[in-house]
C-alpha beads as a LAMMPS data file, in Angstrom:
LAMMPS data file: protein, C-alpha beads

131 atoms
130 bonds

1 atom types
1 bond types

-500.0 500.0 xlo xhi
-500.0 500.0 ylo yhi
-500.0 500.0 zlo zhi

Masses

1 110.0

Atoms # bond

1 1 1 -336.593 -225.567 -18.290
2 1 1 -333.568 -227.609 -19.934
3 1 1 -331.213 -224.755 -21.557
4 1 1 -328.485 -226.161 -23.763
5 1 1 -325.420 -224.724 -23.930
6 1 1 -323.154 -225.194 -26.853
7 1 1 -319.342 -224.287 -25.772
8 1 1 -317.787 -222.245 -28.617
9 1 1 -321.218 -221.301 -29.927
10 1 1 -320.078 -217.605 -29.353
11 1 1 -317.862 -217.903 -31.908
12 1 1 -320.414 -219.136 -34.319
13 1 1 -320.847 -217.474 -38.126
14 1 1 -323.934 -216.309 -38.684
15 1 1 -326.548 -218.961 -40.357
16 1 1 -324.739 -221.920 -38.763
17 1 1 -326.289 -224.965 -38.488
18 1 1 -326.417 -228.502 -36.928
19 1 1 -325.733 -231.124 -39.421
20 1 1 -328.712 -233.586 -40.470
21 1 1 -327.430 -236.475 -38.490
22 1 1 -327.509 -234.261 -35.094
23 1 1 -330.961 -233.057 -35.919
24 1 1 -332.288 -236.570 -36.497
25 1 1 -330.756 -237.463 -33.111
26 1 1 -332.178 -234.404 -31.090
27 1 1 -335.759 -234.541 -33.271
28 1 1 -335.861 -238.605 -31.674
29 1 1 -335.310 -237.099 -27.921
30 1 1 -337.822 -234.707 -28.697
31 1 1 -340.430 -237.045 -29.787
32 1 1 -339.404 -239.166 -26.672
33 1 1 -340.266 -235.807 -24.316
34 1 1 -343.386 -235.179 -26.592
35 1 1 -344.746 -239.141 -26.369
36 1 1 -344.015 -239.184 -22.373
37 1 1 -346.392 -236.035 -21.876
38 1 1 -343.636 -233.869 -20.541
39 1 1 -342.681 -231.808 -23.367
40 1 1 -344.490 -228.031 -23.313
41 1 1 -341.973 -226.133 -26.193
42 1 1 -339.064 -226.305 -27.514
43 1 1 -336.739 -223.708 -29.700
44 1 1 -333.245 -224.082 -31.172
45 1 1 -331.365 -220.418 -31.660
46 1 1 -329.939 -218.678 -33.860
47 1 1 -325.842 -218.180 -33.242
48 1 1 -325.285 -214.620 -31.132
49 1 1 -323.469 -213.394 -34.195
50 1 1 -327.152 -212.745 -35.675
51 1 1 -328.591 -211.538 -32.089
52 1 1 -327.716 -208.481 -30.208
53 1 1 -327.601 -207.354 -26.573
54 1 1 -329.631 -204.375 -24.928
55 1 1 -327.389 -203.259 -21.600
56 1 1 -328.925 -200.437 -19.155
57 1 1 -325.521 -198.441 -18.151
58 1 1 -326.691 -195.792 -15.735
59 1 1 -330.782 -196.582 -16.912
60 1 1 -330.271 -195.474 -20.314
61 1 1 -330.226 -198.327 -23.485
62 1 1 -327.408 -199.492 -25.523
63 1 1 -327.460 -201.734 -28.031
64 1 1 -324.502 -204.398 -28.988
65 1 1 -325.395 -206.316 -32.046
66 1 1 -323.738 -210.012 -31.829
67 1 1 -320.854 -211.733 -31.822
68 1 1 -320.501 -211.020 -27.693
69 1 1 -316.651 -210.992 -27.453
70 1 1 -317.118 -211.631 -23.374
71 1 1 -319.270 -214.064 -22.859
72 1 1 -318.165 -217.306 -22.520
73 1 1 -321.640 -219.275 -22.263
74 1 1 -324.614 -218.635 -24.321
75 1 1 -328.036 -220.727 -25.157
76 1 1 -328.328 -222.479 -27.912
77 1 1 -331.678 -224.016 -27.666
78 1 1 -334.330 -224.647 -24.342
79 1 1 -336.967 -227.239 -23.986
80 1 1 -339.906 -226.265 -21.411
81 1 1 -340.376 -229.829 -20.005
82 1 1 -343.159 -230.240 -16.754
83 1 1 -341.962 -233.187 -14.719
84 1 1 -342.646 -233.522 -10.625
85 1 1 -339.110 -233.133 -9.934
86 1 1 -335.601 -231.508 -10.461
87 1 1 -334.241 -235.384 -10.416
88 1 1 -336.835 -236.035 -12.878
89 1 1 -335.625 -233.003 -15.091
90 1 1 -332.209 -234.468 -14.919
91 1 1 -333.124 -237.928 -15.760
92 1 1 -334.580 -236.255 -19.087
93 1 1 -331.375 -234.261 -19.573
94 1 1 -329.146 -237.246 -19.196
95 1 1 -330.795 -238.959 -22.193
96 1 1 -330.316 -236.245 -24.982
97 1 1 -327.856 -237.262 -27.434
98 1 1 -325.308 -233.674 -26.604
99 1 1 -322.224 -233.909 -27.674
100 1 1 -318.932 -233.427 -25.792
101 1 1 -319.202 -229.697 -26.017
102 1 1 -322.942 -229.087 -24.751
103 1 1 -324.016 -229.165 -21.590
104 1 1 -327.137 -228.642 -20.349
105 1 1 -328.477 -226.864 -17.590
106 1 1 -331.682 -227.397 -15.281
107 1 1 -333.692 -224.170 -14.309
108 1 1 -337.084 -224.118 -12.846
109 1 1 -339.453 -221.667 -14.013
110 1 1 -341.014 -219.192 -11.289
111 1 1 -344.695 -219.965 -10.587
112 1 1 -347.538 -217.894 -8.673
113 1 1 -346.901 -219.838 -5.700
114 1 1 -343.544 -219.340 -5.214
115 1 1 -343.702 -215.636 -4.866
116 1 1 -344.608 -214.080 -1.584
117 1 1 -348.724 -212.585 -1.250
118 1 1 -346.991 -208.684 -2.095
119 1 1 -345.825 -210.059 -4.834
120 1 1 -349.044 -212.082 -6.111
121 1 1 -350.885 -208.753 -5.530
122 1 1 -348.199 -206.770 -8.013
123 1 1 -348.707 -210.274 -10.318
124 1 1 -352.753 -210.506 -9.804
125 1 1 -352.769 -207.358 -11.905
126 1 1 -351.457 -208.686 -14.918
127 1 1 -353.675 -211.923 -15.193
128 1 1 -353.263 -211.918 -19.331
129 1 1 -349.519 -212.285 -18.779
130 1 1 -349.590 -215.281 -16.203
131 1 1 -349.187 -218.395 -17.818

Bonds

1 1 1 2
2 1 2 3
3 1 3 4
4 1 4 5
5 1 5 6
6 1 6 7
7 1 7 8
8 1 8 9
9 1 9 10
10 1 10 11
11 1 11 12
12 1 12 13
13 1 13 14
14 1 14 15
15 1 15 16
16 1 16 17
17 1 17 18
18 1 18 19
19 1 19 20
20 1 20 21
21 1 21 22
22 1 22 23
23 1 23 24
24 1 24 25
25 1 25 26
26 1 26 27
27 1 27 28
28 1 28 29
29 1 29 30
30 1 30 31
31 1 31 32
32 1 32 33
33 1 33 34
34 1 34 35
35 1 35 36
36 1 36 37
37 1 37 38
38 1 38 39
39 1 39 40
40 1 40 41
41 1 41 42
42 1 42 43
43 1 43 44
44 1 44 45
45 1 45 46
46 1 46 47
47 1 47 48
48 1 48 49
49 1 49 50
50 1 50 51
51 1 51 52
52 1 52 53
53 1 53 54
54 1 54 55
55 1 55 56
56 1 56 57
57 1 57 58
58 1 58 59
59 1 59 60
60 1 60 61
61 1 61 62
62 1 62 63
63 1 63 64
64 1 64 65
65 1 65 66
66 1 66 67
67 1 67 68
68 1 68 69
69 1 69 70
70 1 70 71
71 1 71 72
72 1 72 73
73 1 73 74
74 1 74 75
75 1 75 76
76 1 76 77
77 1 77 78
78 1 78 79
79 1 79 80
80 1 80 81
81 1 81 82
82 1 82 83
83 1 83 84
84 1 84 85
85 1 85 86
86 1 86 87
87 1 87 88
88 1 88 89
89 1 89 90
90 1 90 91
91 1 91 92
92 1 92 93
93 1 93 94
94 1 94 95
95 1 95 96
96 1 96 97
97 1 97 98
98 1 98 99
99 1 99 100
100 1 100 101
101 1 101 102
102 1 102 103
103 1 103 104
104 1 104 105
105 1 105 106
106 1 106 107
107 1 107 108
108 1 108 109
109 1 109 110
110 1 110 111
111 1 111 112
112 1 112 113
113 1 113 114
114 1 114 115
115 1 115 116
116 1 116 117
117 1 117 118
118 1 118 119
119 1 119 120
120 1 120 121
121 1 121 122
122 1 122 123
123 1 123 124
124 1 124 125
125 1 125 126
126 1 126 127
127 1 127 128
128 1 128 129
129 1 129 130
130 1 130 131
C-alpha cells in the first residue's frame, strides 16, 4: 500500500480540492499503475475537517469530529499496488508527480501467511472477510 501524505492537509477547509492540473498529473500515474498490472484500488480523501475520530479512553467510545488539532500527519489518498517487492513499491512511488509537501509512505498489507498457525485458526473463521 502507497499512503500519501499531504503536509498541512490537517489544516485543510472542508470540501478542498486538488486543482485540475494536479489531477491530470496524478490520473496519468494512475493509468501508468493500472496499464503495468499493478494497480488493485485507489481512493483520494476527504480533508479531516469533514472526518472524525473514534478514541477508546478506558474501553468506552468518544467521538472527535475533524479538524484534529494534534496530529501532525494524516492520509490524503492510498493506492493498493501488488508488486514482488518493497524496492519495487518504491520504484512506483518515486514516479508520482507529489509535490514538495507530500510524501509518500510504503506499507505492506498483512497476508494469511504472515501470521502465525494460532492466528490462521482465529482468521480461518472468518473466511468471508479474508481477501
Amino acid at each position: 500500500m502507497m499512503l500519501m501524505i499531504p503536509k498541512g492537509y490537517e489544516n485543510a477547509a472542508p470540501g478542498t480540492l486538488p486543482e485540475a492540473e494536479a489531477v491530470a498529473a496524478m490520473m496519468k500515474y494512475n493509468q501508468a499503475l493500472q496499464e503495468a498490472g499493478v494497480l488493485i484500488t485507489l481512493d483520494g480523501l476527504h480533508p479531516p475537517s469533514m472526518g472524525a475520530r473514534v478514541t477508546f479512553k478506558s474501553g468506552k467510545p468518544h467521538v472527535t469530529d475533524g479538524p484534529f488539532t494534534e496530529a501532525k500527519e494524516l492520509l490524503g489518498g492510498y493506492w493498493m499496488i501488488q508488486v514482488t517487492s518493497k524496492e519495487e513499491a518504491i520504484q512506483w512511488a518515486m514516479r508520482c508527480p507529489a509535490s514538495d509537501n507530500e510524501i509518500i509512505e510504503i506499507r505492506q498489507v498483512q497476508e494469511f501467511s504472515d501470521f502465525p498457525a494460532d492466528v490462521q485458526k482465529v482468521l480461518g473463521d472468518y473466511p468471508e472477510m479474508l481477501g
